[in-house]
C-alpha positions in Angstrom: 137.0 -17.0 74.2 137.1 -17.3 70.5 134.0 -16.2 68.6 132.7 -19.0 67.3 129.9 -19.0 65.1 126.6 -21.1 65.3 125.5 -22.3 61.9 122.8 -25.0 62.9 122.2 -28.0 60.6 118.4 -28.0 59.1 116.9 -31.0 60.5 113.1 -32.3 59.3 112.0 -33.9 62.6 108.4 -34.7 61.0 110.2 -36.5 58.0 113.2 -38.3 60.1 110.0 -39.5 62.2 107.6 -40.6 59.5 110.7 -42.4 57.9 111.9 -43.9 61.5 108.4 -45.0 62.1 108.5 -48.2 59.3 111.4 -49.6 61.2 110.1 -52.3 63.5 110.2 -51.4 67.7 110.9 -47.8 66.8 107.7 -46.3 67.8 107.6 -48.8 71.8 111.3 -47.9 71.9 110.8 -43.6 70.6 107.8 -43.9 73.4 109.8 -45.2 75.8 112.7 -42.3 75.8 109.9 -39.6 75.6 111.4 -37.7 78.6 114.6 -37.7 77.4 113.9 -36.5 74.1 111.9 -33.8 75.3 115.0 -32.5 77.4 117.1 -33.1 74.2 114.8 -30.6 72.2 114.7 -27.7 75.3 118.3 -28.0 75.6 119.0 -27.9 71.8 116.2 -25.1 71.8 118.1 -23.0 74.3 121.4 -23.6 72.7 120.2 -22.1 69.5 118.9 -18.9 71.0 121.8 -18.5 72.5 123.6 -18.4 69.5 126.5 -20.6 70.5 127.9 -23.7 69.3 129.0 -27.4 70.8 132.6 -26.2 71.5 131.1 -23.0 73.3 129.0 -24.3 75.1 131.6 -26.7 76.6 134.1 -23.9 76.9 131.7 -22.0 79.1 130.9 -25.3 81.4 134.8 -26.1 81.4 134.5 -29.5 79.7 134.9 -31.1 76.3 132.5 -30.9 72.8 131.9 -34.3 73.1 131.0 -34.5 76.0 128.4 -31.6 75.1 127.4 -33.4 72.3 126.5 -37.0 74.8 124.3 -34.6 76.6 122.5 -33.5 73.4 121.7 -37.1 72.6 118.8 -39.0 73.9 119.4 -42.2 75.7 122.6 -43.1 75.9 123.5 -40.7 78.9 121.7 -39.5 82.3 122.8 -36.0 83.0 123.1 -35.1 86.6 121.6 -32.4 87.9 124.5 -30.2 88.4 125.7 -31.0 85.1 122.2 -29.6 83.7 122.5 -26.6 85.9 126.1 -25.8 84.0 124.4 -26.6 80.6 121.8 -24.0 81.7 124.0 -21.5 82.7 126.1 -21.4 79.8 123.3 -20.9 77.3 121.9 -18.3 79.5 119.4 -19.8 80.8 117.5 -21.1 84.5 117.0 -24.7 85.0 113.2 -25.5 85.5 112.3 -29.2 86.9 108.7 -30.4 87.1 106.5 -32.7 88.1 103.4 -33.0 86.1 100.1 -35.1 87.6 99.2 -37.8 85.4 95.2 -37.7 84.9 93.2 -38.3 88.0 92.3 -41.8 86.6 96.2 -42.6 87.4 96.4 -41.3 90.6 98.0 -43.5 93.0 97.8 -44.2 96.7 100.5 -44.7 98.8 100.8 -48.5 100.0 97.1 -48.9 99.3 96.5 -46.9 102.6 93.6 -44.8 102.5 93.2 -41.4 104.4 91.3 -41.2 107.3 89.5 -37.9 108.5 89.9 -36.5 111.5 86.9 -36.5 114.3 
């Protein structure tokens, strides 16, 4: 594989925000993608200590910079899991999925059936 450089782009995320909030529905539909922009930013985050770029980063997960680039966007695409796993591996990294409770006062019960005890 080539060397290829990473030079990152600086990006103000406070400002784009701040500026993106005055547009109307940006802040339900910003909400609404929370997950997937919280992915976006781990992913980008581990790209960048890895120290490698779009093209090789797909080079390493034997596909294309675009497609690298659709999975670095929010939205528009649903990795799988096995493609996470490959995006993982190539910038060095283990893939971590969880599942956080939502405060007790959300807490659900299955079907509305509630647990009997024993005895």
């Amino acid at each position: 594989m080539d060397e290829l450089k990473y030079d990152p782009v600086s990006h103000d995320h406070k400002a784009f925000l701040k500026n993106a909030q005055k547009r109307e529905g940006f802040n339900k539909a910003y909400n609404d993608l929370e997950e997937e922009y919280t992915l976006v930013r781990e992913m980008l985050s581990a790209r960048s200590k890895s120290g490698l770029t779009q093209e090789a980063v797909a080079e390493l997960m034997g596909t294309t910079k675009s497609a690298v680039s659709r999975l670095e966007s929010a939205g528009k695409h649903a990795p799988s899991l096995t493609t996470l796993k490959k995006y993982a591996q190539a910038v060095g990294c283990h893939l971590k999925i969880e599942f956080i409770p939502k405060s007790s006062s959300s807490n659900h019960t299955t079907g509305g059936v509630k647990k009997q005890r024993a005895g």
